[in-house]
N, C-alpha and C positions, 0 to 999 in steps of 0.2 A: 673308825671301825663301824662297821655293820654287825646291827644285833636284831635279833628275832625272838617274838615272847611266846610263852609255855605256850600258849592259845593256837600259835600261829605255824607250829609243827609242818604241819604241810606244805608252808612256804621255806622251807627250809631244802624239803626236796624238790619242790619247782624252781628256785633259785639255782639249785646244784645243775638241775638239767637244763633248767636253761642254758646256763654257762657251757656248763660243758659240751653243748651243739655248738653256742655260739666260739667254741677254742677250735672242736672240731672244724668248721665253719672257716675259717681265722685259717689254721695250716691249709685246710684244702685250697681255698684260693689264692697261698702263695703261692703256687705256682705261677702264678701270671707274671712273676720276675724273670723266668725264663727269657722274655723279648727284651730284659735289659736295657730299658730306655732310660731310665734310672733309679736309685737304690729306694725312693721314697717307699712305696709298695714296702719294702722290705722291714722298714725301719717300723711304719705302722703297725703291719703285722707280728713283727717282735717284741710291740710295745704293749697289743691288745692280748697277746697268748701269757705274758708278765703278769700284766695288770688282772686278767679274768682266772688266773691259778692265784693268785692274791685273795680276790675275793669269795672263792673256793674256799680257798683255805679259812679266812675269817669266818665265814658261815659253817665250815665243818668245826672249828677250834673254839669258835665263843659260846661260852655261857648261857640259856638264854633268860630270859628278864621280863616279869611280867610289866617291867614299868619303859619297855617298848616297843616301834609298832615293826609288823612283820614288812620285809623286804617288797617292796610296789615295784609294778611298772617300771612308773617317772624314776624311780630311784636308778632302776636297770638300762635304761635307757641313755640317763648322763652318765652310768660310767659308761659309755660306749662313746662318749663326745669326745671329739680328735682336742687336741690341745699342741699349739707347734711347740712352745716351748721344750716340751718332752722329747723333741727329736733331734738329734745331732746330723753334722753336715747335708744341711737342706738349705741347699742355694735359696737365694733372695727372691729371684724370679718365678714363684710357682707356678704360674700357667705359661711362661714359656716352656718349662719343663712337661708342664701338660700336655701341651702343644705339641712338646715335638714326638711324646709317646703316643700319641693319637694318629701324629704320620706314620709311628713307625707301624702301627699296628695296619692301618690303612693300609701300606706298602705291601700287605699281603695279598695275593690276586686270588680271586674268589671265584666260584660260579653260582653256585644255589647250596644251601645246606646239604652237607652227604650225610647228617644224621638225618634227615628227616625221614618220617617212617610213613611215607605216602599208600595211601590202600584205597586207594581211589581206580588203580584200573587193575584191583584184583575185586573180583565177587564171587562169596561162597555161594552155590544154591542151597536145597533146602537138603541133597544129599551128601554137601560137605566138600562137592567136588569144584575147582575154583577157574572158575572163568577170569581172561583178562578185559578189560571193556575197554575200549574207547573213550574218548574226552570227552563225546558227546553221548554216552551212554551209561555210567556213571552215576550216582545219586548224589546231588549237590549236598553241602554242610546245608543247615536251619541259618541262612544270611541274609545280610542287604549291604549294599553298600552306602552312605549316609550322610548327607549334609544339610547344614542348616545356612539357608542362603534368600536372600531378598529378589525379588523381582527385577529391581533395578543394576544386579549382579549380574543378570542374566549371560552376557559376554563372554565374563570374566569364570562363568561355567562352565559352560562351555570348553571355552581353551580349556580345563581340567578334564570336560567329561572326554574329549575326544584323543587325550594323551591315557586314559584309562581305557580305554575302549581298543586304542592302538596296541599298545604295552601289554594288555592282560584281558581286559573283559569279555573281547571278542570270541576269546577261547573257550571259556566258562559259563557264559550270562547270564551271570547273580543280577535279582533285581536293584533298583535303585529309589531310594526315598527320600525325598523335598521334602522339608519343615520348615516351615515360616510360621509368623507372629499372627499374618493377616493371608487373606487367601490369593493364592497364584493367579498370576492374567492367563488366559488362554492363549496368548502369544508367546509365555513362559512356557506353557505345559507344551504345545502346537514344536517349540523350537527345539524340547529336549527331544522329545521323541523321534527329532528326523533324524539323530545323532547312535542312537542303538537301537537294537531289536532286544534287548530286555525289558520286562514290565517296568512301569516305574510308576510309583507312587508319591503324591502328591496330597499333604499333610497340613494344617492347621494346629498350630501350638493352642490347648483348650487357657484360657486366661487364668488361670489357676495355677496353672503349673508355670506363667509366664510373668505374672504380675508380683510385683512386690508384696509378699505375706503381713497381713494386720501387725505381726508385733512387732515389728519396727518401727522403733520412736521416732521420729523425725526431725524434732529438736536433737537429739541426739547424733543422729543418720549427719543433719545438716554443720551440724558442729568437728566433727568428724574429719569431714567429706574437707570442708574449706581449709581444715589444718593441712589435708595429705594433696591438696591443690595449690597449696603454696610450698610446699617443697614439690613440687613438678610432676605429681605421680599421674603419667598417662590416664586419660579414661575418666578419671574418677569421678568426676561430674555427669556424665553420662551412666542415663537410669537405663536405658536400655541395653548398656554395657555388661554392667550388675545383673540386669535380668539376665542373659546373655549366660555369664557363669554360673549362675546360680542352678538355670537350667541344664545347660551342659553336666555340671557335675552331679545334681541330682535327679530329673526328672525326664530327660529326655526315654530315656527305657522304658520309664510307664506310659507312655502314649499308647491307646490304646493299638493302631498299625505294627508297633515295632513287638507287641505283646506277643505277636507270631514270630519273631525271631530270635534266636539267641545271638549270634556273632554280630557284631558290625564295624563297616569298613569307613572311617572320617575321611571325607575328602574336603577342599577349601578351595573355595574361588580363586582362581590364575593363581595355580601352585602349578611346577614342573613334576616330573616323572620322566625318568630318566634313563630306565631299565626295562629290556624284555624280560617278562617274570612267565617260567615254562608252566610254573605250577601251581593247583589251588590253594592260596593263601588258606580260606578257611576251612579246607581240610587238612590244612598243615597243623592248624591249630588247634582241631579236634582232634585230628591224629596223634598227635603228640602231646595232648593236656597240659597244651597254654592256654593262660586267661587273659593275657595281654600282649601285644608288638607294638613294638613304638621304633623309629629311626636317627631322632635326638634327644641329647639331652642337656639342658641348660642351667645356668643358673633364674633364679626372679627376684624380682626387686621384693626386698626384704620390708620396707613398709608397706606393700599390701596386704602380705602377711602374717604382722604382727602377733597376732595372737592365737593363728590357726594353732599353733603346737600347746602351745602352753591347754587351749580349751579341747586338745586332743589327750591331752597328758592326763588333763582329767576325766576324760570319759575314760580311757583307761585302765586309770585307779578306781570307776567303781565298773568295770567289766573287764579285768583281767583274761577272761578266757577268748575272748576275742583275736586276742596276740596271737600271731605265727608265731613257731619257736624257729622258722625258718626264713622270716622278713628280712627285709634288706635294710637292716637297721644302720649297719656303719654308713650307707648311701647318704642314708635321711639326716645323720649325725657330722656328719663331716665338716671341721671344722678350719683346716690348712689352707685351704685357696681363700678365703672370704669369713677370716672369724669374724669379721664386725656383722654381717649378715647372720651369723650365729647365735651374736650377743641378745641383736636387737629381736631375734623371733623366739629366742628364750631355748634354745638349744636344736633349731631346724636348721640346716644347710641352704634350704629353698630350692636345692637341687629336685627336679622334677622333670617327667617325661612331654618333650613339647605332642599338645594333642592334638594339631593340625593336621596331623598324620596319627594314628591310633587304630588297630586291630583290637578289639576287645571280646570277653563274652560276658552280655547282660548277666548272665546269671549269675557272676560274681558281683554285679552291683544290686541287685536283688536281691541277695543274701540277709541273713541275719546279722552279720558285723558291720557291712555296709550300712545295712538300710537305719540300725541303730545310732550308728554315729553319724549320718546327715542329718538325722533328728537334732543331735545335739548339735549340731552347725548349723543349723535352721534357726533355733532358740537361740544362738550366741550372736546370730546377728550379723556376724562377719561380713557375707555375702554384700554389705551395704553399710556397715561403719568403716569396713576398709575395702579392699577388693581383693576377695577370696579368686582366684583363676578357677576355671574345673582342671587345668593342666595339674598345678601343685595338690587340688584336691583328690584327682584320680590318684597320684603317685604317692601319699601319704597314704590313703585308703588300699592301695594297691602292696605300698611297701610296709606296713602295719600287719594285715590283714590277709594277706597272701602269701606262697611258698614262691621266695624269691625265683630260684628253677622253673617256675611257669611263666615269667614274665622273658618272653624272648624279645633280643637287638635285630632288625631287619637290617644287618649290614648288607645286604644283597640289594635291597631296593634304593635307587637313587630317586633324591627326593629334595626338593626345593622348595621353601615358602619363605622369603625375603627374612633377612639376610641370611638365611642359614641353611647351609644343602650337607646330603646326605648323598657322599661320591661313593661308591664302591669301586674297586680296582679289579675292572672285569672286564669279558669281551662282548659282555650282552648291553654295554653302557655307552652312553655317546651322550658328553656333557661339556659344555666349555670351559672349565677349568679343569688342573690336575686332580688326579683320585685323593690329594691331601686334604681338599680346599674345607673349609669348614666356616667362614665369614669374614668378614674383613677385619683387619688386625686390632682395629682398635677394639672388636669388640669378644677377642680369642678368649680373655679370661671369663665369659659368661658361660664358657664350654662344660660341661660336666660330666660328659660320657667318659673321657679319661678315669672318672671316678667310677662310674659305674664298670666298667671293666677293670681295672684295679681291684675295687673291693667286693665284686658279687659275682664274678663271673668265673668261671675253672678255665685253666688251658688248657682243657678238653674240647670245651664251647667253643674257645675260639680256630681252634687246631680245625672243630669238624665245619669249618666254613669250606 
């Protein structure tokens, strides 16, 4: 039972409302059974609308007590953790099952979003009256498009920058910004420029924001690091890997160049593109009041992890208001494809938006919720006892702290960054494998977008593809 003391009244009614979006929340996304791939969808959501009238009712029927403490967070949170025992007739195989609801939804041929609410070639004057503009006449979003890439990349940029330039930029010509650790060669800068006629910008990461922060013990850092190097964890030895995500998920925004933009577009050295895209992404995404696009989404190795959730559970618990009452909590909680990745990060799925690919707007990492809890991920040290990704940290900050509805799927955009592509089933795509394909089999249960369409999304969203 759950009990709530004299003191704590008011968590009595944030508890109720919570829940009660989170039931609302729960039916509205059953719909997504409609595609029929199979009943799991069904069974979760029969099980979370039981369990969250349960705890409804305990907190409207009990007592309360001053000798306990009021309903937290972390508390709300685990009950939202998937548990398979609780579900009946759920085949053995869960990501083949994944798998194959991910073709099915795939199977649907797309062009560009028909919700999108494009106002880019309408403009009112100043008497109301609305002109239509031109693509080249138009006033671009506050953007860049964005990467952070070494000199000796230089090639393998190229091949990127010239499939964004074919695909979309041409159209548009949002500028572009280089960030590096140390500064570009002139044969860097001399070679992007032959490649667009947009500005582009060429940045120095300031050491501060690049170098590993004073409180990091080292004896510590060092004791850490050789555990998670002998169970096999990519990277982890490499300090500039660490700096690497640390900046990604926290500091790359404040430089002072990108201070002039809100949106930004991640691109990655020899990544494909695969799709002509008619239309501007980041006025799609002002237009419509999204804060984030992403194209996959994965599972991650659970011992980098370890203790991202737990040291989030506790920021938290002492800043409650921080919480969307609209987050994508079941995403982040997910426990049926990969409980032992559950067990071991203290109730995180690790399920996270890959940020190889990433639309964002700064200004949601600016924020006050944001900026609060990198602080405390700063202090806990993560970054460099284990290895914190900025992927898993955008997508916990993102699915915490944001209204799930703002974070839009770029099913439309085909997108490649080894091993894993992002096919849409459309006529603006020309890619070598079929519209299914998603990575090579051995590594299909890493997949987790079947989740995130399942549990966050309406078959509304998916219908207005």
């Amino acid at each position: 039972m759950l009990f709530l003391s004299r003191s704590g009244t008011r968590w009595v009614i944030v508890a109720i409302s919570f829940l009660t979006i989170l039931y609302i929340i729960t039916n509205h996304s059953s719909n997504i059974s409609n595609f029929d791939a199979n009943d799991l969808f069904n069974q979760v959501s029969d099980y979370r609308i039981q369990y969250n009238n349960k705890l409804i009712a305990e907190s409207e029927n009990t007592e309360t007590s001053s000798n306990h403490e009021p309903l937290t967070w972390p508390q709300l949170l685990k009950a939202l953790t998937f548990d398979k025992t609780l579900f009946k007739n759920i085949g053995e195989d869960i990501s083949k099952e994944n798998m194959d609801f991910f073709r099915e939804v795939y199977s649907k041929r797309i062009t560009e979003p028909k919700f999108s609410k494009l106002t880019y070639n309408e403009f009112k004057d100043n008497n109301g009256n609305v002109k239509v503009l031109s693509k080249d006449e138009y006033p671009r979003a506050n953007a860049t498009l964005l990467t952070l890439v070494r000199n000796q990349e230089l090639q393998d940029i190229v091949y990127t920058l010239r499939q964004l330039e074919a695909h979309w930029n041409h159209k548009f010509h949002y500028p572009y910004t280089f960030i590096n650790d140390e500064p570009f060669t002139q044969e860097f800068k001399d070679t992007i420029k032959r490649h667009t006629v947009s500005d582009c910008y060429f940045e120095v990461i300031p050491p501060d924001m690049w170098n590993k922060p004073a409180n990091i013990d080292e004896n510590i850092e060092t004791e850490k690091i050789n555990k998670l190097k002998e169970k096999g964890v990519q990277y982890i030895d490499k300090v500039s890997y660490h700096n690497m995500c640390r900046f990604n998920s926290g500091y790359f925004y404040k430089m002072e160049r990108l201070q002039q933009f809100r949106y930004y577009w991640r691109f990655e050295p020899a990544t494909d593109y695969y799709c002509n895209i008619d239309y501007d992404l980041f006025k799609f995404m002002e237009d419509n009041n999204k804060t984030y696009g992403f194209t996959i989404s994965l599972y991650d190795n659970p011992l980098t992890v370890e203790t991202l959730w737990p040291v989030t559970l506790e920021f938290l618990e002492k800043n409650p208001q921080y919480a969307h009452p609209n987050g994508a909590f079941r995403w982040l909680t997910e426990n049926v494809q990969h409980p032992d990745y559950n067990q071991i990060t203290g109730g995180y799925s690790t399920c996270h938006f890959w940020s190889n690919f990433e639309i964002g707007d700064m200004d949601f990492y600016r924020g006050e919720a944001y900026s609060a809890w990198m602080d405390a991920l700063d202090e806990a040290g993560g970054f460099y006892y284990e290895r914190w990704g900025d992927a898993p940290v955008h997508s916990v900050g993102l699915g915490l702290f944001e209204d799930r509805s703002k974070i839009h799927w770029f099913r439309d955009i085909g997108y490649h960054h080894s091993p894993y592509k992002n096919i849409p089933n459309s006529d603006k795509c020309s890619a070598p494998e079929d519209s299914g394909y998603f990575a090579p089999e051995d590594v299909h249960d890493q997949n987790c977008l079947s989740n995130w369409i399942r549990l966050e999304m309406t078959n509304k969203e998916l219908q207005d593809y």
